[in-house]
N, C-alpha and C positions, 0 to 999 in steps of 0.2 A: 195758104201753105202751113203746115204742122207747127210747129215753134218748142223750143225749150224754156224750163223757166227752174230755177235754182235757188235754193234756201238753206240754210246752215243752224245750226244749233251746237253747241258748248254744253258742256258735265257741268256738276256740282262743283267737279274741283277743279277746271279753270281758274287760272287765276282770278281773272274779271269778277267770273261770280263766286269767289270764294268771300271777296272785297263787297262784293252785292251784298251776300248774305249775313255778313258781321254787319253792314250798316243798318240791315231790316232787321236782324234780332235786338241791336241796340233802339233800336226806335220800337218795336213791338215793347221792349221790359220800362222804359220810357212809361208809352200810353195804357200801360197795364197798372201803373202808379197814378199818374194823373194824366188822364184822357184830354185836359187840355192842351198837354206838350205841345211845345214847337221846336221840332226836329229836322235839321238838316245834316245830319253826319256823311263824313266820306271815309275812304278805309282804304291804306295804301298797303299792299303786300308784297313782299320781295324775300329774297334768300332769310332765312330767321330771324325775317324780322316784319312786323305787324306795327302801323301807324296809323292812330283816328285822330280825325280832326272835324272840323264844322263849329254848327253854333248850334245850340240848345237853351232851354225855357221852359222849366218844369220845376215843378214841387215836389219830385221824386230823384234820390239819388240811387245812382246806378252803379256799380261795380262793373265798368265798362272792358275794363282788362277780364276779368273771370266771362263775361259774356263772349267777349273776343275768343276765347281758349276753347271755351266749351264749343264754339261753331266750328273749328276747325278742326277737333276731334270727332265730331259727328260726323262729316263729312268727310272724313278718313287719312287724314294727315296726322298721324298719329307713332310715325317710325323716325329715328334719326336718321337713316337713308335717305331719307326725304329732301333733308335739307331745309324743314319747313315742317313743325309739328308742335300741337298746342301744348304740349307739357313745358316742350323748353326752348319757345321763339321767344325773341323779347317783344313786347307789347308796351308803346309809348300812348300816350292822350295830349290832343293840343288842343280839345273840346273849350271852346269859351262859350259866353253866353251871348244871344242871337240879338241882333243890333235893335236897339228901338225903334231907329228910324224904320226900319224894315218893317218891327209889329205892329206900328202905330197904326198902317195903310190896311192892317189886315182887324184886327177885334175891333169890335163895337162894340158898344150899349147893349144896342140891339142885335142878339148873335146873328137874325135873319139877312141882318146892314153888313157883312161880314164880309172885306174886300177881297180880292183874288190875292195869293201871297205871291207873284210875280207876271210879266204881260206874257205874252207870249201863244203860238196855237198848238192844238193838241187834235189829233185822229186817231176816230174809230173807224174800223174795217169789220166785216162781215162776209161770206159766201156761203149759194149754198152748197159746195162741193166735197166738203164733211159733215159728221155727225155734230159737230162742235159747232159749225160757222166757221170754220180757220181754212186758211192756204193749206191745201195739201202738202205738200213740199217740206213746209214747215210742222205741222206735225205729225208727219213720219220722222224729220229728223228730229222730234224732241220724243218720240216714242224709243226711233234706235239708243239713244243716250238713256234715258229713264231704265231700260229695260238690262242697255248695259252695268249703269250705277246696281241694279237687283242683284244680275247675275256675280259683280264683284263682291256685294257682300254675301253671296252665299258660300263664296270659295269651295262651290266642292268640283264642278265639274270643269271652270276656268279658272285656278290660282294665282296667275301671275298678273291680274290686274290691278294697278293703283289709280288715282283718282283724278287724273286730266284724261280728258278727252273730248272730240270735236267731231262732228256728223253734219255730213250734205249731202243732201235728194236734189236729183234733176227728173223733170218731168218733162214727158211729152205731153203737147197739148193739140188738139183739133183745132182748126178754125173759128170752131164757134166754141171754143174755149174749154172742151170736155176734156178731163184729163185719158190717155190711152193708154199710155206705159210708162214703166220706171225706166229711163234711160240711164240711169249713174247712182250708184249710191258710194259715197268717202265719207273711211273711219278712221281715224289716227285715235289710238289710245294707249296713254302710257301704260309703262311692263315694267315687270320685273327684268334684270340681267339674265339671259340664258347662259347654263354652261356650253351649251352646245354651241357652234357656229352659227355667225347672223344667220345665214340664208336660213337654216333648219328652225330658227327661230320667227323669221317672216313668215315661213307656210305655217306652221303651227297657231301662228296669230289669224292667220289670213283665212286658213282651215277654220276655226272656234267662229270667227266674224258672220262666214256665209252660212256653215253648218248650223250653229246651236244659234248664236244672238236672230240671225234674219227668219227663223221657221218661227223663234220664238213671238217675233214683233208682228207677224203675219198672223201668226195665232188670232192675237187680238182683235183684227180688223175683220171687219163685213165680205164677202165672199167675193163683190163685187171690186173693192180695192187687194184684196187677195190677187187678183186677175191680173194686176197691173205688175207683179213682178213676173219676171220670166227667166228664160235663160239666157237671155243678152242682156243681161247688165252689166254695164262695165263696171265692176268693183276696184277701188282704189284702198288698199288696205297700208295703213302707215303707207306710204305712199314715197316717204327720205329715208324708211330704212329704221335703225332703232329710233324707239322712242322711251329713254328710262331716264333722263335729266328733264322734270317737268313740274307744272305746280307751280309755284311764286318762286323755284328757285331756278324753272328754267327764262322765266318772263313774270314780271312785276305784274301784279293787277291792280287795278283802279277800279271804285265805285262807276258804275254807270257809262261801261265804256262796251254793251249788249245791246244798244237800244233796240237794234231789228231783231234780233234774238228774243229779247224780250216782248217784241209785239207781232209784226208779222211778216216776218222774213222774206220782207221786202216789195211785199206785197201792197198795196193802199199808196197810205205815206205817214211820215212820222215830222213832227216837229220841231225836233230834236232835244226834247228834254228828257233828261234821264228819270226815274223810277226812285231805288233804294234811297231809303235814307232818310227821304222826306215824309212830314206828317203829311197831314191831307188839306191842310190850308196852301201847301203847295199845286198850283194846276196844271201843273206837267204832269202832276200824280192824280190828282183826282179826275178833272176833265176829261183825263186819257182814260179814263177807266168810265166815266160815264159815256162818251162817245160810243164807246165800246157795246157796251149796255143795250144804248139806243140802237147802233145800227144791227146787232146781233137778232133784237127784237123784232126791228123792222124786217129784218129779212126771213124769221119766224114766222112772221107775219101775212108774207107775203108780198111786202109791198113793192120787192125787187129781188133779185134773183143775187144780186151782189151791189154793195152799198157803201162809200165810205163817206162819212161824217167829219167836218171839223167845226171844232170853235176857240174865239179867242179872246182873248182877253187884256184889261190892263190893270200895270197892280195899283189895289187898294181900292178898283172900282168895283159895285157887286153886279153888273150886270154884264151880261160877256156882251162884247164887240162887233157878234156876229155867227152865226149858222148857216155853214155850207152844207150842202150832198147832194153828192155826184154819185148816179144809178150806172152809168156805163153804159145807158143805152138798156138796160134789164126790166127796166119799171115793168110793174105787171099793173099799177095804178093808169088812169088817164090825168096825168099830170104832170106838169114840167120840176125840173129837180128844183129850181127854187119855190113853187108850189109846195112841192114835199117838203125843204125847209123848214118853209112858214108854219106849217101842220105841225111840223118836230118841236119848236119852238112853243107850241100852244101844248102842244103832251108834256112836256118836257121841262122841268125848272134848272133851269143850266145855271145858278148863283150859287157860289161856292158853295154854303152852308147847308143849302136846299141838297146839295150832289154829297154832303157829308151825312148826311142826313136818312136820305133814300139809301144808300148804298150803304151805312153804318160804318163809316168808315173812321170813325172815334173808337176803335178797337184794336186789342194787338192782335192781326189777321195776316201782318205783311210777310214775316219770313219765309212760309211757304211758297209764295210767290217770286221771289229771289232769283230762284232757278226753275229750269222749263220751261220758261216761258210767265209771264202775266195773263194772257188772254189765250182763251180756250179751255183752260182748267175747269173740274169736277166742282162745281158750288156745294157746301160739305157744312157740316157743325161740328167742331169739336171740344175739347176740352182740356185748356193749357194753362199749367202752374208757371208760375214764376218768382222768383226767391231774392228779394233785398239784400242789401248790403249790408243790413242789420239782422237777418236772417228771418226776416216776416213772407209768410206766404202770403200768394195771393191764388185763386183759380177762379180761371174765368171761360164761360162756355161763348165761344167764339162761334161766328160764320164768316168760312172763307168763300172768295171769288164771288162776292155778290153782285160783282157786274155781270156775271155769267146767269144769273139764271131770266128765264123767259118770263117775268112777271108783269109783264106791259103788256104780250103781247094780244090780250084781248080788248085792254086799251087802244093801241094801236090799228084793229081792226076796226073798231067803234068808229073811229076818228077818218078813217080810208075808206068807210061801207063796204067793207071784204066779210 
């Protein structure tokens, strides 16, 4: 029988990931000073007011309040209407330095001897049901949001957009798991005050939503997910009615409170470790991005049709714990999923340093990642300055989302006879 399946995705200016994105730009200007930071910050935001705290471990000082300022002005909290804007929120630091006992478990001598910086397990997911490897579901609602944040900065043909906002896709799905149709798609996004009447204010939103944002987000996709929208979709547009009290001054955000958002809404499974914030001696952050890696590859690859991956760890030991995955029953291999495992494990150096290493993730790479999602993003090279406290540049030519690109997967064949 058919089934539905449901996914969510959050703006730039959520609260949550406004709170994301200050802890990943403070840790990207961190390891853009000294690459062997240990960074753990957290970032609480509420009505005018911005609070960092955590622990840190670096040879670089950071003007953590001017970084805070400048994230929330990019991201468009920029009006005293707001209630929440970088020029004149107050910005507190309860930043100490990060316990001994904690680092001792994690450096070595030998950096290859390098322990995991907490226990714990982490999953990678994979399908092939996009271009990407992702849950459909999940990005289309990070595409409606992306497309949306475009259209608000262009202000010319929608003006009254400010910077929360929240998007969910429901799918149909076949039996054997093919996506059919878009059954639902909900958009609440903050507004400007209408002079007009709410009602003439809901259609006008609700008009701009189906008309301009959804032809536009369609644009982009393959002709074949094209197909999936029709004319019965139930649209849910603000959904309570206005929405212009929003941002940290309608709901507080916290570091690290996206996790399915940020992996894959809902799809696989997650471990529950958060993301921002952390360097990459943390394995909620690295491992999850390597999992990712592997089974994206794997399923590049061919070796299954959809694949999630876990591994886990304990802290201060360098060898993980263990490597699960689970095929679903998709294997296109003759081999049992601990089979495949043991194979992933011989491809694969799952020890912290080895996964810091491969993926390069001694780099300031993370703020883009913050919002939209971590997994399924464009693997990219760029090139980002960053400005001391003392006013010294630095530029440095970065590559993002290097979990995302296919670079095993001829390895990976090797190793399966595919």
């Amino acid at each position: 029988m058919p089934y539905l399946f449901t996914s969510e995705s959050v703006s730039e200016g959520h609260p949550d990931k406004v709170a994301d994105q200050i802890s990943d730009a403070l840790l990207d200007h961190f390891i853009a000073f000294d690459s062997k930071s240990k960074v753990a910050c957290e970032t609480l935001v509420t009505t005018g007011l911005t609070v960092l705290s955590g622990e840190v471990r670096s040879n670089s000082y950071v003007d953590v309040q001017q970084v805070a300022r400048e994230v929330i002005n990019r991201i468009g909290y920029t009006k005293g209407e707001y209630m929440f804007d970088g020029n004149s929120c107050g910005v507190i630091s309860t930043i100490h330095e990060q316990s001994q006992d904690i680092n001792q478990g994690v450096d070595r001598e030998n950096p290859e001897e390098q322990g995991a910086g907490d226990q714990g397990m982490m999953f990678g997911y994979a399908t092939k049901e996009t271009e990407n490897y992702m849950p459909l579901a999940l990005d289309l609602s990070h595409k409606i949001l992306m497309e949306l944040a475009a259209i608000r900065r262009e202000n010319s043909e929608v003006t009254y957009l400010r910077p929360d906002a929240k998007a969910q896709v429901t799918i149909e799905y076949s039996d054997d798991n093919v996506p059919q149709r878009i059954d639902a798609i909900v958009v609440s996004t903050q507004h400007d005050a209408f002079d007009k009447d709410d009602n003439a204010m809901l259609e006008k939103i609700k008009h701009d939503i189906i008309n301009v944002l959804i032809p536009r987000v369609k644009n982009q996709l393959k002709p074949e997910l094209q197909k999936l929208f029709n004319d019965d979709i139930k649209y849910h547009i603000n959904p309570t009615g206005k929405f212009v009290i929003g941002g940290p001054h309608g709901d507080a955000g916290l570091t690290g409170r996206k996790i399915i958002v940020d992996t894959y809404g809902g799809k696989g499974a997650h471990g529950g470790g958060a993301f921002s914030g952390k360097d990459p001696s943390k394995v909620d952050r690295s491992a999850a991005y390597a999992t990712r890696h592997i089974a994206k590859n794997l399923v590049a690859a061919g070796v299954a049709d959809e694949i999630l991956v876990q591994v886990s760890y304990a802290i201060g030991v360098v060898e993980p714990m263990g490597i699960f995955v689970s095929t679903n029953g998709t294997a296109n291999v003759d081999m049992t999923d601990g089979e495949i495992a043991k194979k992933v494990s011989e491809i694969f150096d799952m020890r912290p340093y080895a996964i810091e290493t491969r993926l390069k993730l001694r780099n300031p790479m993370y703020s883009e990642s913050a919002a939209y999602g971590h997994m399924g993003r464009e693997p990219q090279t760029v090139t980002k300055k960053f400005v001391a406290s003392n006013g010294d540049e630095i530029t440095k030519e970065v590559e993002l989302f290097t979990w995302e690109k296919l670079d095993y997967v001829d390895k990976v064949k090797a190793a399966f006879k595919l």
